[in-house]
C-alpha positions, 0 to 999 in steps of 0.5 A, a space after each residue: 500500500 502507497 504511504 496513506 496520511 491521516 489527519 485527526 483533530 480533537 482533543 489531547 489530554 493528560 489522563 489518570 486513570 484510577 482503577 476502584 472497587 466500585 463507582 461511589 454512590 452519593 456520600 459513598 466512598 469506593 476504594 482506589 485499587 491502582 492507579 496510571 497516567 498516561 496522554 488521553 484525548 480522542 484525537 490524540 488515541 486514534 493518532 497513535 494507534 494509527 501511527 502503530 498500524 504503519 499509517 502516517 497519522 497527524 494531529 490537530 489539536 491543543 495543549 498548555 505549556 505546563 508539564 501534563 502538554 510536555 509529557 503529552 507531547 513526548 508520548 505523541 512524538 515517541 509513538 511517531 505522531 506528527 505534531 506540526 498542526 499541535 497548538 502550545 498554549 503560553 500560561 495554559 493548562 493542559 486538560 486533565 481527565 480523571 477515568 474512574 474504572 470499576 472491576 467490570 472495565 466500565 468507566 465514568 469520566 471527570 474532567 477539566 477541559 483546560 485547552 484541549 477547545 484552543 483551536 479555532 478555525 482561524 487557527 486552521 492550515 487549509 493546506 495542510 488539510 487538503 494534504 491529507 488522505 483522510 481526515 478523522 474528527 472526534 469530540 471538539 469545537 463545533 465550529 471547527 469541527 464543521 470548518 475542517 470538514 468543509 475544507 476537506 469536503 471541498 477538496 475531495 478529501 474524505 472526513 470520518 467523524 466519532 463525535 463521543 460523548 457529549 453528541 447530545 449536548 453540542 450542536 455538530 450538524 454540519 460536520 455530522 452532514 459532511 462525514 462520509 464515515 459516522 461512528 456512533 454507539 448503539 445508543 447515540 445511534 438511536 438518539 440521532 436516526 431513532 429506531 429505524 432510521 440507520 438505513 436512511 441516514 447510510 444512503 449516501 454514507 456509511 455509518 457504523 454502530 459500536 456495541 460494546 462487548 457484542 462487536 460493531 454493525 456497519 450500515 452502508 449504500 450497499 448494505 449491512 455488514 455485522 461483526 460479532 466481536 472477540 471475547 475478552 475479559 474488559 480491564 479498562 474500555 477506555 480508549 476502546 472505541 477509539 482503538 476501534 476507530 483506527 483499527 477501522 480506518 486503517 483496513 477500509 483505507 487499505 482495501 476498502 473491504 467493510 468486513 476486514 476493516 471491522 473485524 480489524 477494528 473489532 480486535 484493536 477496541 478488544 486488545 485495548 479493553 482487555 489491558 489498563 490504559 487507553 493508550 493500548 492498542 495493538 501495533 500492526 504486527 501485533 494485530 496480526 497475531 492476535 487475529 491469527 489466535 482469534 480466527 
């Protein structure tokens, strides 16, 4: 396969994750059993997740200029990352997410959003855009959002876009109406095309649905595809669906065969949930290995 580039844009974080005996209740209290740092952020995850499956990934983003940016950076750069379209903030201080992870994996996220917004779309370089082949958004300034996804759009660069969590509580109708690939979970694909709507709103795009434990659907102009998934022992989910993300793209940009590309993306988003971190990921020689015990 000729070199591909991926440009990703989203947030770059600092994450603690703190592993408990349970979520506490109000007034409650819960145990911390471990507890790991590491860089965070869904842009920044999927970057160096491609980064390990050999595509050339860069990244838009930003960070402070406190010691939480330095490491984050220096992780970035170690996994081959390029952080030429990174902002560094002057006097700011770097997101910090705290990932609450009980003994079943599952995770509840706190949070400052420090500078990880700080990119604007007059911050954009709509050249280094154009450049690349395949432009991932994730959860970040609606504004930019839909700037960066016009800028490819025009330029026949296509946009894959997994807006996360806070899909409800932001207003991200243009991006979402300029993606070609929409990665959603089960239930935000219910709040966004209802019950019945997945085929309708894969017309023209392909939309696909993470489950969880139960695998990923994909939804395209040619029809359904279904993975089951792998079954793993959940450690630490965050940082899956991201890991899922690369996974998929790095296949569908190989090949485009919507069945490899999940069941690549499957076994990235499992390795990852069964390790602590969000940062885990396998490499691309590593991927092939497990899809060989797997298949």
């Amino acid at each position: 396969m000729d070199s591909v580039t991926v440009l990703t844009a989203g947030h770059v974080n600092w994450d603690v994750t703190l592993r408990v005996d349970r979520f506490p209740e109000p007034d409650g209290e819960a145990s911390i059993r471990s507890q790991h740092q590491s860089g965070g952020g869904s842009a920044a995850n999927v970057a160096a997740a491609l980064a390990g499956l050999e595509i050339e990934a860069e990244l838009i983003g930003s960070v402070g200029d406190d010691d939480h940016g330095l490491l984050a950076r220096r992780e970035l750069e170690a996994a081959g990352v390029s952080l030429e379209s990174l902002r560094v903030i002057d006097g700011a201080e770097t997101a910090v997410k705290y990932l609450l992870v009980d003994e079943t994996g599952e995770v509840a996220v706190l949070g400052n959003d420090g500078v990880n917004e700080a990119v604007t779309p007059d911050d954009l370089e709509p050249a280094r855009i154009r450049a690349a082949d395949h432009v991932h958004l994730t959860g970040q300034r609606p504004d930019t959002a839909a700037a960066i996804a016009r800028i490819a759009s025009e330029a026949d660069v296509p946009v894959s876009f997994d807006p996360g969590r806070r899909l409800g509580d932001r207003e991200y109708g243009e991006a979402l109406a300029l993606a070609d690939i929409l990665f959603v979970t089960d239930r935000e694909a219910r709040a966004l095309f209802g019950v019945d709507g997945l085929d309708e709103a894969a017309r023209d795009r392909i939309v696909i649905v993470t489950c969880g434990a139960d695998g990923a659907e994909a939804y395209t102009p040619d029809g359904t595809a279904v993975h089951a998934g792998f079954d793993v022992d959940p450690v630490d989910t965050a940082g899956a669906g991201d890991a899922f993300a690369a996974g998929f793209l790095a296949a569908w940009l190989e090949e485009g065969d919507i069945e490899r590309a999940l069941t690549h993306g499957n076994a990235c988003g499992a390795v990852t949930a069964g390790r602590d971190g969000t940062r885990s990921a396998p490499t691309a020689d590593r991927l092939e290995d497990v899809l060989s015990r797997w298949s």
